[in-house]
C-alpha positions as CSV (number, residue, x, y, z in Angstrom):
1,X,-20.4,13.8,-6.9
2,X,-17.9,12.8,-9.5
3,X,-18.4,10.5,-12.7
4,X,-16.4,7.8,-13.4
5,X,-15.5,6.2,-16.3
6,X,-14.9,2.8,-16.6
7,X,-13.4,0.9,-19.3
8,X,-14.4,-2.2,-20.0
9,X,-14.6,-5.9,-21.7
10,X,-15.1,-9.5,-21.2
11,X,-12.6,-11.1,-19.2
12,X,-11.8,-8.8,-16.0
13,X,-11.5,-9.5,-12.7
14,X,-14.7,-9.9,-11.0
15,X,-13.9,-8.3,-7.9
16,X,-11.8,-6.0,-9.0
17,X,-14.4,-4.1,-11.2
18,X,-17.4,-5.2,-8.2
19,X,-16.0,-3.8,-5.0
20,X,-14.3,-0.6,-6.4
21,X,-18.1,-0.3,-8.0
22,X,-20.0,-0.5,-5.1
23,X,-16.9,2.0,-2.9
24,X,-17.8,4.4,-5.3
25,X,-21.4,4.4,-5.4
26,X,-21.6,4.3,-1.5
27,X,-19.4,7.3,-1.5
28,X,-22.1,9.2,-4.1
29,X,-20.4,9.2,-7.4
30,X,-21.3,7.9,-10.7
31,X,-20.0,4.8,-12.7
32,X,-20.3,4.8,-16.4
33,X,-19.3,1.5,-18.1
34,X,-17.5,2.5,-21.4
35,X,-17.0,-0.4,-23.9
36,X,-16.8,-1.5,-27.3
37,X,-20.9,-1.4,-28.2
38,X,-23.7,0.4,-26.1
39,X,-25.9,-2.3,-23.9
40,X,-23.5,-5.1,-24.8
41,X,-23.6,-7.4,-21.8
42,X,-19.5,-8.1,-20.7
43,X,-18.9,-11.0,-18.3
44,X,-15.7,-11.3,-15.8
45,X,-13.4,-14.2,-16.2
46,X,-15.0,-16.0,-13.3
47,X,-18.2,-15.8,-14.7
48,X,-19.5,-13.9,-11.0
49,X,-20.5,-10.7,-12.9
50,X,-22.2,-9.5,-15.6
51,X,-22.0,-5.6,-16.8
52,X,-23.9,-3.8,-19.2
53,X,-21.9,-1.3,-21.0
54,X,-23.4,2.4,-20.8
55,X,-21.7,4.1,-23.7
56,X,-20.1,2.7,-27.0
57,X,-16.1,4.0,-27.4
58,X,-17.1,5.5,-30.2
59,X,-19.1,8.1,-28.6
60,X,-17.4,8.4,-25.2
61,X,-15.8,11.7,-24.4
62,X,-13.0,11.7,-21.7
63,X,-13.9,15.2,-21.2
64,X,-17.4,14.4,-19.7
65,X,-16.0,12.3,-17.3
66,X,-14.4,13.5,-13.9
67,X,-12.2,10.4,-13.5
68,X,-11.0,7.1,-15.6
69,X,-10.9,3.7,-13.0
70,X,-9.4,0.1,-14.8
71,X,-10.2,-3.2,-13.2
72,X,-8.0,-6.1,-13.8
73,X,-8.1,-9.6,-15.5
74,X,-7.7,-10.2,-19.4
75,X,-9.7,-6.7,-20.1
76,X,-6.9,-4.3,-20.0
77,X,-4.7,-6.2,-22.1
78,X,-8.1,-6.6,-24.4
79,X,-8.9,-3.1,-24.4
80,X,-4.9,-2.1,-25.3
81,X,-5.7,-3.7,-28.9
82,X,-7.8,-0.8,-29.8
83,X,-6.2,2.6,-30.2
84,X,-9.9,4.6,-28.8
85,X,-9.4,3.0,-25.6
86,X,-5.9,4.0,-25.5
87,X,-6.4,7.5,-26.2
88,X,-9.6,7.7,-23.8
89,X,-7.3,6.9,-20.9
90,X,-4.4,9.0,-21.9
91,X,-6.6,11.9,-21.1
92,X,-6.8,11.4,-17.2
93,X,-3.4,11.5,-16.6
94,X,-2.3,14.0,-19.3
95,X,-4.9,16.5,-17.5
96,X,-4.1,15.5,-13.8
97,X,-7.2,13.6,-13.3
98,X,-7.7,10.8,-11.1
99,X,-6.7,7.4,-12.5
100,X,-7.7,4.1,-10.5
101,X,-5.9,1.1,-11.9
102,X,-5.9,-2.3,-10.2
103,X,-3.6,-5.8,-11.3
104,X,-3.3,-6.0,-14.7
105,X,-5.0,-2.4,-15.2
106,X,-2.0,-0.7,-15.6
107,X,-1.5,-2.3,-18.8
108,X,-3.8,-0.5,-20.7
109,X,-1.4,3.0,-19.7
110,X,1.6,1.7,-20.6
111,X,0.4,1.3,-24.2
112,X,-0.4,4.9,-23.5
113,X,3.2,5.5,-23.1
114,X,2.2,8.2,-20.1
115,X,4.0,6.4,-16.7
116,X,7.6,7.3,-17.3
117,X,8.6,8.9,-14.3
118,X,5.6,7.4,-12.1
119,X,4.8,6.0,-8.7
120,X,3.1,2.1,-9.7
121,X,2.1,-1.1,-8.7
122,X,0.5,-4.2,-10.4
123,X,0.6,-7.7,-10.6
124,X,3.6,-9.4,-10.3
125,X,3.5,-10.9,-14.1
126,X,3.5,-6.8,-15.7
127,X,6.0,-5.2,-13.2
128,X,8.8,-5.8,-15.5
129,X,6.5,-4.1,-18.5
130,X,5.8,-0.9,-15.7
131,X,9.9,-0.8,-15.4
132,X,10.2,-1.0,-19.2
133,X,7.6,1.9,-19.8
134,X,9.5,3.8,-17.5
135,X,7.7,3.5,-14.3
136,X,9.0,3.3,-10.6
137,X,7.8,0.3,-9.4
138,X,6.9,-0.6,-5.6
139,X,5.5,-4.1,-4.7
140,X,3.3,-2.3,-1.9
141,X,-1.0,-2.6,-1.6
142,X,-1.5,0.2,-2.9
143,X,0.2,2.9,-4.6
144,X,-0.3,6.6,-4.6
145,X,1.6,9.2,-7.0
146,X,-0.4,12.5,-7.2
147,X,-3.8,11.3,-9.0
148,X,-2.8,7.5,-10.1
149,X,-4.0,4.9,-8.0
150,X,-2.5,1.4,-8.8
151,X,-3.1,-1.8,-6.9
152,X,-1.9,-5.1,-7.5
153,X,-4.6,-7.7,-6.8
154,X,-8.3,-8.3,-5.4
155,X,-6.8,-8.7,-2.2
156,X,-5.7,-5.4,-2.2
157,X,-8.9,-3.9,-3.5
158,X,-9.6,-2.4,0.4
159,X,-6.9,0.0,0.1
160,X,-7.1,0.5,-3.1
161,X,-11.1,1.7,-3.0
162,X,-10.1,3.9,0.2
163,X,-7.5,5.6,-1.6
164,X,-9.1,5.9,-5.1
165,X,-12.4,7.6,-3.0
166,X,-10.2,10.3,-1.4
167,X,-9.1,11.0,-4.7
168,X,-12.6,11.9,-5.8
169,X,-13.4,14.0,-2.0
């Protein structure tokens, strides 16, 4: 069983943070929600879900977590504000752990400055930031390059679950 992190804040995609939530549960791992204030209640942008975040920023610890997964919507672009989140997800990648990132998800790793060089996909309106941070961009489902998962809308969110639970088996 692996444990997630997720990073998180008003304003995501629904679906995006619902059905990679559930693929991941069903498959016997762990979500934690990691946001700006412990038991703060975050709402998606379509008002369909409702999150309670587990553990405040300030006292998340990359480290204790096995993997780092980024829905989409407004959140990522939210969350890219603050330099904790930032830093939190820099982590994964810099110590080959598995990164899920779906639509605008991505976002938050480019401020990271950590995808020159990468495999990516996103939604259509940040694939010109991906090429400017250095990425190699593929408008494809779902994108694979060694432990980044990216994906570039909910209705790719079949594909990308599969592939972001083999990363964790």
């Amino acid at each position: 069983m692996s444990k997630v992190a997720c990073v998180l804040t008003d304003m995501f995609e629904d679906s995006e943070y619902t059905s990679p939530e559930k693929a991941f549960k069903d498959a016997g791992h762990e979500v934690v929600v990691i946001g700006a204030e412990k038991n703060q209640e975050v709402e998606g942008k379509n008002g369909e879900a409702k999150v309670k975040v587990d553990v405040s920023i300030a006292d998340a610890k990359p480290e204790e977590y096995d993997a780092l997964f980024i829905p989409g919507g407004f959140s990522p672009d939210i969350l890219r504000a603050d330099e904790r989140f930032v830093e939190f997800s820099k982590h994964y990648l810099l110590k080959n752990k598995p990164v899920f990132a779906i639509c605008h998800g991505p976002q938050l790793l480019i401020t990271a400055d950590i995808l020159y060089g990468r495999k990516v996909t996103g939604f259509k309106s940040i694939l010109v930031d991906l090429k400017h941070a250095g990425a190699n961009v593929f408008d494809e489902e779902v994108v694979v390059c060694g432990n980044l998962v990216t994906s570039r809308t909910p209705d790719d969110l079949e594909a990308f679950n599969r592939e972001s639970v083999n990363q964790l088996s």
